[in-house]
N, C-alpha and C positions, 0 to 999 in steps of 0.2 A: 504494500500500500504506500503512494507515495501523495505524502503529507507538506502543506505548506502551512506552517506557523506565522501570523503576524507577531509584531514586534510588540503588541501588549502582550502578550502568551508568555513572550521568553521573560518581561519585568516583573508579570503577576510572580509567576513562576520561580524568579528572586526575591522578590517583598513577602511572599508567605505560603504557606504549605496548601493543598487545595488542589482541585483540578488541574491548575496551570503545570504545578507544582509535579503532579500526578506522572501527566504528558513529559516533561522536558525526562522524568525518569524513565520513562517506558519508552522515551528516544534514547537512553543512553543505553538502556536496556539491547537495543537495536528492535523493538519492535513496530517499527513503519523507518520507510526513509523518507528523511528529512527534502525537500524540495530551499533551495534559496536559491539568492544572486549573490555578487557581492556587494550593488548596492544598498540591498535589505541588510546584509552582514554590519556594512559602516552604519546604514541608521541604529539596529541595536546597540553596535557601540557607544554610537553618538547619544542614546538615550540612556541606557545605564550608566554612562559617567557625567552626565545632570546634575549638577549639586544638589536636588531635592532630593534624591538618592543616593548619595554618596553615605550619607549616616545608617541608612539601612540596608543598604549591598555593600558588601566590603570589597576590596579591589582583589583579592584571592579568589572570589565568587563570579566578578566577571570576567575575569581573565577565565576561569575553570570555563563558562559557559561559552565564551567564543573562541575555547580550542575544541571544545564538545561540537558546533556547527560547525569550526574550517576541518577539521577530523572528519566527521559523518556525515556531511553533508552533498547533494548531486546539484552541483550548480547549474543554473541553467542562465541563457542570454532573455532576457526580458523583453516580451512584446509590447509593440503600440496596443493602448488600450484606448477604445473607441465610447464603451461604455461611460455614460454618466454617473459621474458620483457626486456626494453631496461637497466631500471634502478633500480635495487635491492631492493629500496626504498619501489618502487611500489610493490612488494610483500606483504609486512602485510595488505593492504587494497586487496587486489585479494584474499587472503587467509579468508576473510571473506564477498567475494561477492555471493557465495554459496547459502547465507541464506536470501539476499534481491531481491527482482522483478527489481530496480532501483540501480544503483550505478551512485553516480554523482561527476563528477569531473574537475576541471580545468584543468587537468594535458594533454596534448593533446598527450603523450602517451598510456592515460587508452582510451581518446576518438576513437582514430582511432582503438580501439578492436571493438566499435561498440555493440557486445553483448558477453560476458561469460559465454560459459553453458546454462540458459535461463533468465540471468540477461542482462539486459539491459542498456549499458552507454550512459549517458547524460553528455553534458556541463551545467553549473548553469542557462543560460539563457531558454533551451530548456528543461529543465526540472519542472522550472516557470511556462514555457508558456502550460504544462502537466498537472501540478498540476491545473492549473487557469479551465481549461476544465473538471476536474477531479470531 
């Protein structure tokens, strides 16, 4: 199963235990591959070292977590994406959902797309509860 993570998924996933939390182990686990680019890669980065964050991810935690994506991860070249979205943002993760079965995300503008193409969006909880059945 090849799984694209937005870049809330990888922060929940740091700030506290939980679904998000769940997924990033069941990726280290190797069960689903990982789908990214690397400019999804630098936004994570560039978000987990946010100084709003800094007091509750320690710098061992993200370093662990983007050698966990540039290790296991199937990178892919990012498509133009045609689709409207509400929030620009959300582009660089749509512009590489092309290339995964699952795209999963907190963001409840990627959720109410439902599916792209024949990618399929999940919330972290309900994507969990896939994986566990899977």
């Amino acid at each position: 199963m090849r799984v694209l993570l937005d870049t809330n998924v990888f922060v929940s996933a740091l700030l506290r235990t939980g679904s998000s939390h769940a997924i990033v182990e069941a990726l280290r686990d190797g069960a689903f591959t990982l789908i990214t680019s690397e400019a999804l890669v630098a936004e994570i980065a560039e978000v987990i070292a946010r100084p709003k964050f800094s007091a509750a991810i320690s710098a061992d935690d993200r370093r662990e977590l983007l050698a966990l994506i540039t290790r296991d991860a199937h990178f892919v070249t990012p498509h133009p994406v045609t689709l409207h979205v509400r929030d620009p943002k959300d582009r660089l993760v749509l512009a590489c959902a092309y290339a995964a079965d699952i795209l999963v995300s907190g963001d409840h503008d990627l959720q109410v797309l439902r599916v792209i193409g024949t990618t399929e969006v999940l919330s972290p909880s309900r994507f969990l509860a896939k994986l566990s059945h899977h």
